[in-house]
C-alpha atoms as one frame of an Amber mdcrd trajectory, in Angstrom:
protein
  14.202   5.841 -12.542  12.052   6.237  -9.438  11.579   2.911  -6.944   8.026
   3.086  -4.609   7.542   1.022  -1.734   4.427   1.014   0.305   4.113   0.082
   4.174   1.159   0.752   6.656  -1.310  -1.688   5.932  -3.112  -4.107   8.087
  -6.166  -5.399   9.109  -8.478  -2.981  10.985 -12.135  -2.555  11.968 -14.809
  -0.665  10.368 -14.781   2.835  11.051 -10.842   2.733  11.993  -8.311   4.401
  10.656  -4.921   3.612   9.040  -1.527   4.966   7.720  -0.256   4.390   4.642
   3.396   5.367   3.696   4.913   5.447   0.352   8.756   6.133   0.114  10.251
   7.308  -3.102  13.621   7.031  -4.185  15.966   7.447  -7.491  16.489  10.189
  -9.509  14.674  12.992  -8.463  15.859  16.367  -5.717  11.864  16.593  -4.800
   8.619  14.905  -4.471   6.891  18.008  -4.967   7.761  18.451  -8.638   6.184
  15.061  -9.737   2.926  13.841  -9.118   1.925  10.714  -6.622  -1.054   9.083
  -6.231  -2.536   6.012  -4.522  -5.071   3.239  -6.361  -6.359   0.530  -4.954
  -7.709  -3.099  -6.564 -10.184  -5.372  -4.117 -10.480  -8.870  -5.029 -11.950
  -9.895  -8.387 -11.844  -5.872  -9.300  -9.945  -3.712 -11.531  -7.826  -1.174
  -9.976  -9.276   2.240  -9.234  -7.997   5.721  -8.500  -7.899   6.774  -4.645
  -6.033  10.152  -4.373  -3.909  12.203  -5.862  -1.369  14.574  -4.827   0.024
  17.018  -7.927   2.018  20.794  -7.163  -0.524  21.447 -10.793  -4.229  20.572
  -9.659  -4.081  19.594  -5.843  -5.315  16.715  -4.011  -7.707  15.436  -5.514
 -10.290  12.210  -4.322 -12.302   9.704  -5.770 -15.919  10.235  -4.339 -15.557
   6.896  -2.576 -13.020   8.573  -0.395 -13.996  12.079  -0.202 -13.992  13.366
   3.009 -12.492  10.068   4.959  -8.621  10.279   3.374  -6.287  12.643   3.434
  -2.910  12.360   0.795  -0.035  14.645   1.920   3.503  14.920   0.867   7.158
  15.265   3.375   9.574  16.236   1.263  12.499  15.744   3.437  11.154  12.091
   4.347  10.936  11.348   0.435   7.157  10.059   1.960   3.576  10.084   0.510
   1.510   9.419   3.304  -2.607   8.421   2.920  -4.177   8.747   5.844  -7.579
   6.980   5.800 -10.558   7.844   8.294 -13.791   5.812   9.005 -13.321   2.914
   7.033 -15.473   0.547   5.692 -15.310  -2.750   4.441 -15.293  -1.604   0.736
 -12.193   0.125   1.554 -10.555  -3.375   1.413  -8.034  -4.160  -1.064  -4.097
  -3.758  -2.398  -3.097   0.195  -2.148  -0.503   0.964  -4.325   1.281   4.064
  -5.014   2.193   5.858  -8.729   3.864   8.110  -9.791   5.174   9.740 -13.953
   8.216  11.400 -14.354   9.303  11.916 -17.828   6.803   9.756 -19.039   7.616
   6.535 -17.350   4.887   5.306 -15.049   6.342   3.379 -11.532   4.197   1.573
  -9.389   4.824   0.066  -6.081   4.353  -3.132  -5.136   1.134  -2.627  -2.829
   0.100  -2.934   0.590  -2.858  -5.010   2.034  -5.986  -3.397   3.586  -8.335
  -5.441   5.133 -10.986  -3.965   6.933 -13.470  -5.749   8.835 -17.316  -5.044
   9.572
């Protein structure tokens, strides 16, 4: 079983940046053999798909985010970081990460963005 737990959010101001962290722990020798991502759900929305970060197909980004964030991986932290350039109000919301391994889906319990025009 794998346990995620987000930190890094905040309140900021438009065009500001922020760190997200994402630690993950249980039963696995490497963050680099499973996949991670990061969604996000503002209020009164459904939850969307930020970034991705998968040893198969890359990093990939949802267009809303393409070219502002950045998802890397530190193996030896057990850390998915999201770092998150020249934000914008829209970028508020509850980031959570994800991650599969042998077909069970995990999901942290989110931190708050709030970003302010």
């Amino acid at each position: 079983q794998v346990q995620l737990v987000e930190s890094g959010g905040g309140l900021v101001q438009a065009g500001g940046s922020l760190r997200l962290s994402c630690v993950v722990s249980g039963s696995i020798s490497s963050i680099n053999d499973i996949p991670v991502g990061w969604h996000r759900q503002a209020p009164g929305k459904q939850r969307e798909f930020v970034a991705l970060a998968s040893s198969v197909d890359g990093n990939t980004y949802s267009g809303a985010v393409t070219g502002r964030f950045t998802i890397t991986r530190d193996n030896a932290k057990k850390t998915v970081y999201l770092d998150m350039n020249r934000l914008k109000p829209e970028d508020t919301g509850v980031y959570c990460c994800v991650t599969t391994r042998l077909g069970v889906t995990s999901w942290g319990q989110g931190t708050q963005v709030t970003v302010a025009s």
